[in-house]
Residue, then its C-alpha position, 0 to 999 in steps of 0.5 A: x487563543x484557547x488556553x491549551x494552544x497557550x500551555x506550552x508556550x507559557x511553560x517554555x517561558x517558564x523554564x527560561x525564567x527559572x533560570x533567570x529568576x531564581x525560584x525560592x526553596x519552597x517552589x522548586x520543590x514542586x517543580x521537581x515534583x512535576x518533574x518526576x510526574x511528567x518523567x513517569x507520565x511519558x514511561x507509562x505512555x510508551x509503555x502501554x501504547x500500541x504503535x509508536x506513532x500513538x507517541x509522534x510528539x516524543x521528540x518534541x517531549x524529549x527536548x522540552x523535558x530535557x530543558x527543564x531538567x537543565x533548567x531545574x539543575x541549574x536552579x538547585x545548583x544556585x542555591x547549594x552553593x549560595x545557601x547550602x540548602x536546595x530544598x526538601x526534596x533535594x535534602x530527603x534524596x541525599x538523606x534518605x535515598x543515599x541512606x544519610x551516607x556520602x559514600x553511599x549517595x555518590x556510589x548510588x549515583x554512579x550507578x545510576x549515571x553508568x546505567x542510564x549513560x552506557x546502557x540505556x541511553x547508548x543502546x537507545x541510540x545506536x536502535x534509533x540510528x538503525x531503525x530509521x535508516x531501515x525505515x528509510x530503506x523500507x519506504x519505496x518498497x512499501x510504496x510499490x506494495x501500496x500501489x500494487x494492492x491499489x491497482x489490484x482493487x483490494x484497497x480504495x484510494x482512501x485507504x491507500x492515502x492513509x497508508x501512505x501518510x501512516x508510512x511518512x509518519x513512520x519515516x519522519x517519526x524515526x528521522x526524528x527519535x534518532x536526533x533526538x537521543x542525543x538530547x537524552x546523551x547530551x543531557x545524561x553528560x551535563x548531570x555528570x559535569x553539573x554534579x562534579x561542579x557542585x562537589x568541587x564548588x561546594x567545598x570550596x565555599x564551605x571552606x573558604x565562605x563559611x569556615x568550615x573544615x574540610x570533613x564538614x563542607x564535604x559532609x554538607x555539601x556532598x549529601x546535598x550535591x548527591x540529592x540534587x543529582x538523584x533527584x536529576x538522574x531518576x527522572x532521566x532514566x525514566x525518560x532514557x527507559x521510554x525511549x529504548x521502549x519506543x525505539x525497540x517497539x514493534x509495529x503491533x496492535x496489542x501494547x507491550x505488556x501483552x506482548x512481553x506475558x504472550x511470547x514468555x508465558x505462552x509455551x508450557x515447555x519453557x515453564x516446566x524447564x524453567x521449574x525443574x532448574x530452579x528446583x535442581x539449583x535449591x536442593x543441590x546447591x548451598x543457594x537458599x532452598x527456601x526461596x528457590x524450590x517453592x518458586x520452581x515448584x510454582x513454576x511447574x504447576x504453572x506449567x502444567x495448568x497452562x498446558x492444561x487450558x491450552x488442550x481445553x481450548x483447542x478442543x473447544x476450538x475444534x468442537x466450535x469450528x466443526x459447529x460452525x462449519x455444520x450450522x454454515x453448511x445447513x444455512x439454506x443462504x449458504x447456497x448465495x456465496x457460490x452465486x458470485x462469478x469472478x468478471x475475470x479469471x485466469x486459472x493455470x496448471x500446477x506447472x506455471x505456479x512459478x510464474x506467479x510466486x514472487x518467492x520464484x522470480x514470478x512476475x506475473x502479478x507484477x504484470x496483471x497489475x500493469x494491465x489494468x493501468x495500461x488499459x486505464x490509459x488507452x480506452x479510460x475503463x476501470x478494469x475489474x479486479x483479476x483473479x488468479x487461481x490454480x487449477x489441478x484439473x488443468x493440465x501442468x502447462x495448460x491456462x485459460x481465461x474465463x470472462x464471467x465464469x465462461x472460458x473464452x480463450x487459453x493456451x499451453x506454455x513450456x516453462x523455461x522456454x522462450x517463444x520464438x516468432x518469425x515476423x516473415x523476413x528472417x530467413x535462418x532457421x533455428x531448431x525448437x519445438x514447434x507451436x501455435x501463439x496463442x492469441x494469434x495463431x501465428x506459428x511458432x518455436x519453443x527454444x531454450x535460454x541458450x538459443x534466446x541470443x541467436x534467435x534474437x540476433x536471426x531477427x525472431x520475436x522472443x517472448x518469455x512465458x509471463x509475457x505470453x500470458x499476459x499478452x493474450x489476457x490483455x487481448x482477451x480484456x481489450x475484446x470483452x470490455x464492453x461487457x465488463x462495464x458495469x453501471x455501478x462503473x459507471x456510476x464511479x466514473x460519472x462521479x469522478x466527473x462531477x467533482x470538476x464538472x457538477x454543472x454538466x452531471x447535473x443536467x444529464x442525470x438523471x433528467x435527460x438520460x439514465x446510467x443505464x444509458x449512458x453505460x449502453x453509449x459507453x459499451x458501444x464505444x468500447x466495442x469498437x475499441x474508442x477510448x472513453x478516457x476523454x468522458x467530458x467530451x462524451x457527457x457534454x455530447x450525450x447532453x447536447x443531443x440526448x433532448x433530440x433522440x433516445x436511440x443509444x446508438x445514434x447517440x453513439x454515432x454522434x459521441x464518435x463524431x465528437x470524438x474525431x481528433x481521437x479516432x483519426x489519430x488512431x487509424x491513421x496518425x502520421x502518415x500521408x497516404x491512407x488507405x481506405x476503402x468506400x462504401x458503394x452509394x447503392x449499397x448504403x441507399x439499399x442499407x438505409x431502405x432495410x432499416x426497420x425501427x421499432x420500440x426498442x430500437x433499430x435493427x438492417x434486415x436486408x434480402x440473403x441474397x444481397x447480404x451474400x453478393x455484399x460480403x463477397x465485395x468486402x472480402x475482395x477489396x480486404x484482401x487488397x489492403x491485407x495484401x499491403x500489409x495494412x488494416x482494413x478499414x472502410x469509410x462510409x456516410x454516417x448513417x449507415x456507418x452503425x448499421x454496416x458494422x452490425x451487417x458485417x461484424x460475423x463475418x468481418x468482426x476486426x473491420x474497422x468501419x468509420x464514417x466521413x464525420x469521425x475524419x479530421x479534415x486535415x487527414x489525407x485519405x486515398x481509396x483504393x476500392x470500393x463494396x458493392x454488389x457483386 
């Protein structure tokens, strides 16, 4: 064991010994010694430290100093009464700090225990109740905040992991100093009782064991008794100041000193007040004019060249910002920063400003981060970061939605208005302002709070306008995420894989496929809208067949089928009879006869005329289904499936268009058409 690991052991053994082997005069002379070193040690610590936290183990520190304080008293208590002489440096803090004088010692050291007990030591504690019952309070909300900026991408995990240790730290920091300042209460009493003992007891055996007369016994053993106390108490009010000090310390980056000479010294008006009172109160007033007019004096030319350095500065400030901004602008790489396009961008009209300030009751940040989770969740992307900015060249009421710089979709909003949506059965009317939501196009109503209950009570969809706008831009992310995954996603993805699955990244990247390709596999599953949470699965596919082909999407096509428990739970979950609709054999053969191939991958090119009689069969048989009320999904072999959906994702781009292969065999499937050529 090394010997610092060792030190506080031995020194806590140590104090237990003391006070059962009593220490000769001589020693515990350097034991006060190390006391009132270790007392000024701790002060000057909490002094000059920046955040409390530097001094975590104070607690600690508080009750093993505290024990040998005891422990020293209890010492010097044997030998006053037992020989009459503790020491010299018991002797010279009765004689010379008390002035050789009892009543003087014990005045003094009244004051010192009322100080350190009633001031110091009461207030220490009662900050020290308050602040960790705050700190307690504070924590879940520091916690969401944490989580919040997680979510938002302005911290990585790392740093969201220290802040929250650095808050449970705090916590158990304050938990802690507010018990531990009844150690310095607790130990403030025993000084008090332990002194009056010694007095009482002193006394006594002078009379009684030495013969000496009252005045004398009193004389020797006060003076004594006072020493003892002072060379007890100074040090306690030492360690009493380092806790009112580490208790009342704000949470900055700068020590107390600088913070104590920047909020008194930093205002030229308080010196210049401060000056002429002192000047007022020497010359017209029987106080000493020697002392306060040249000191009120000095304050106002302290006054004065602070106010002078702060004018400089700022000129200085200003002359060197205009500098800067000139020399910024010249650089010819200034020009870059405005290269950088937000992936997503959601600018509004001045008009839905409170619905995104907190201070407002806007929640809609609240529900932006929200967004990237519930995406995460469903389809396993990482959706980049969403910035949210306001625009004056928008009108009031107006948003939109831009996706790597391109406005792609938007809407207008009435603040202080719900939206009110008929889902086709409600009958009843309501009056409101007519309008289109936006990302459906469905017809709409705008009505006000007072109409929220009885439209909701008709049977009408009320959304509120943070709702709204938070819809769309989830549709919107959903819709562009193929494009918004990134390699460098990817790459964070892939690299969250191999810290459980090494063996798996290892054999596929880079040997058998690149990042780029992996991400182009990825994209095309989010095309489509199949999640890419399960990327295990995926990877483990990507290795098995990405020997066979080199083709991204026939390796797509194969990672679907992979993930067939996935895709049928989607479309058709629960239910008995599904409904789809097929493909017509002929119409796959004359598919697969106008795939052409080349180098850089496949693609259909099939006669207009066919492609036309095509799209009239799918609109027919989709009708069908829409007319049901049920989503449009048609089946086909798996390797025309790819090609099929690029046939007809311009004209039909929300068809859902699925293989035999991505169909659990359990799931119930009925037709109720089929495309062919009409």
């Amino acid at each position: 064991m090394k010997i610092r690991e060792m030190l506080l052991g031995v020194f806590i053994v140590a104090i237990i010994l003391i006070i059962v082997v009593p220490p000769p005069a001589g020693f515990l002379d350097f034991l006060f010694m190390l006391n009132i070193f270790v007392s000024l040690l701790i002060l000057m610590n909490s002094i000059y430290s920046k955040k409390s936290l530097e001094m975590s183990m104070f607690p600690t520190l508080l009750l093993i100093t505290t024990l040998f304080r005891i422990a020293l008293n209890l010492c010097s208590t044997r030998l006053i009464l037992g020989e009459g002489y503790a020491g010299e440096v018991v002797a010279t803090f009765g004689n010379f700090v008390a002035g050789g004088n009892m009543t003087v010692g014990i005045i003094m050291f009244a004051i010192i225990v009322i100080v350190n007990f009633m001031v110091i030591t009461k207030g220490s504690d009662r900050v020290a109740e308050v602040t960790a019952r705050f700190t307690l309070d504070a924590m879940p909300g520091k916690q969401m905040a944490i989580d919040a900026d997680l979510n938002t991408g302005l911290i990585n995990e790392d740093e969201a992991k220290a802040r929250r240790k650095e808050i449970q730290d705090e916590a158990s920091f304050f938990g802690s100093m507010d018990g531990a300042t009844k150690f310095v209460k607790g130990d403030a009493i025993a000084g008090i009782l332990i002194t009056f003992v010694n007095l009482i007891g002193g006394i006594a055996i002078g009379m009684l064991g030495m013969g000496l007369a009252f005045g004398e016994a009193a004389e020797k053993f006060t003076l004594m008794t006072i020493g003892d106390g002072l060379v007890g108490q100074i040090p306690a009010l030492m360690i009493s100041t380092a806790t009112g000090v580490l208790v009342t310390k704000a949470t900055d980056d700068t020590n107390i000193s600088g913070q104590i000479t920047g909020q008194l010294f930093s205002k030229p008006i308080t010196l210049y007040i401060a000056g002429a009172v002192m000047v007022f109160l020497g010359v017209f007033t029987p106080l000493p004019m020697y002392f306060f007019v040249p000191f009120g004096i000095l304050l106002l030319y302290c006054g004065y060249a602070l106010d002078r350095a702060q004018k400089v500065a700022s000129i200085q400030t200003e002359i060197t910002t205009d500098d800067s901004e000139v020399e910024e602008i010249r650089k010819p790489e200034n020009v870059i920063s405005l290269l950088n396009v937000d992936p997503i961008l959601l600018i509004f009209g001045y008009g839905l400003i409170p619905l995104v300030d907190n201070n407002q009751g806007g929640d809609l940040l609240d529900r932006v981060v929200m967004i990237r989770r519930q995406i995460a969740l469903e389809l396993g992307a990482v959706v980049p970061v969403i910035r949210l900015r306001d625009d004056i060249k928008l009108s009031p009421n107006q948003y939109r939605i831009l996706i790597k710089g391109v406005d792609v979709a938007g809407g207008e909003i009435m603040f202080d208005h719900y939206m009110a949506m008929n889902p086709g059965y409600v009958e009843e009317e309501i009056d409101g302002i007519e309008t289109v939501e936006p990302y459906l196009g469905l017809p709409a109503l705008w009505i006000s709070e007072s109409q929220r209950e009885r439209a909701e009570a008709f049977g009408y969809t009320v959304v509120d306008p943070p709702a709204i706008i938070a819809t769309h831009l989830t549709e919107v992310i959903r819709n562009n995420l193929h494009e918004l995954l990134s390699r460098q996603d990817v790459q964070n993805l892939v690299d969250n894989v191999k810290e459980n699955h090494p063996v798996l990244i290892d054999e596929l990247i880079p040997k058998q496929m690149s990042i780029g390709d992996v991400q182009k596999v990825l994209a095309n599953l989010l095309n489509e809208g199949v999640s890419i949470r399960d990327l295990v699965t995926i990877l483990e596919t990507l290795a098995d067949y990405s020997q066979l082909t080199r083709d991204t999407d026939m390796l797509t096509e194969y990672v679907r089928q992979s993930l067939r428990r996935s895709i049928s739970q989607k479309y058709f979950g629960e239910e008995v009879n599904n409904k789809v609709i097929t493909l017509d054999p002929q119409v796959e053969q004359e598919i697969r006869d106008s795939v052409q191939q080349t180098e850089h991958g496949s693609y259909i090119s099939m006669d207009p005329d066919r492609t036309q009689m095509i799209f009239a069969s799918l609109n027919k048989e989709i009708s069908k289904l829409t007319s049901l009320g049920l989503q449009p999904i048609i089946l086909t072999s798996p390797i025309v499936r790819i090609y099929f959906k690029r046939l007809v994702e311009q004209v039909a781009p929300d068809l859902v268009v699925l293989s035999f292969n991505e169909i659990e065999p359990n799931a119930e499937i009925q037709s109720i058409g089929m495309v062919g050529i009409v």
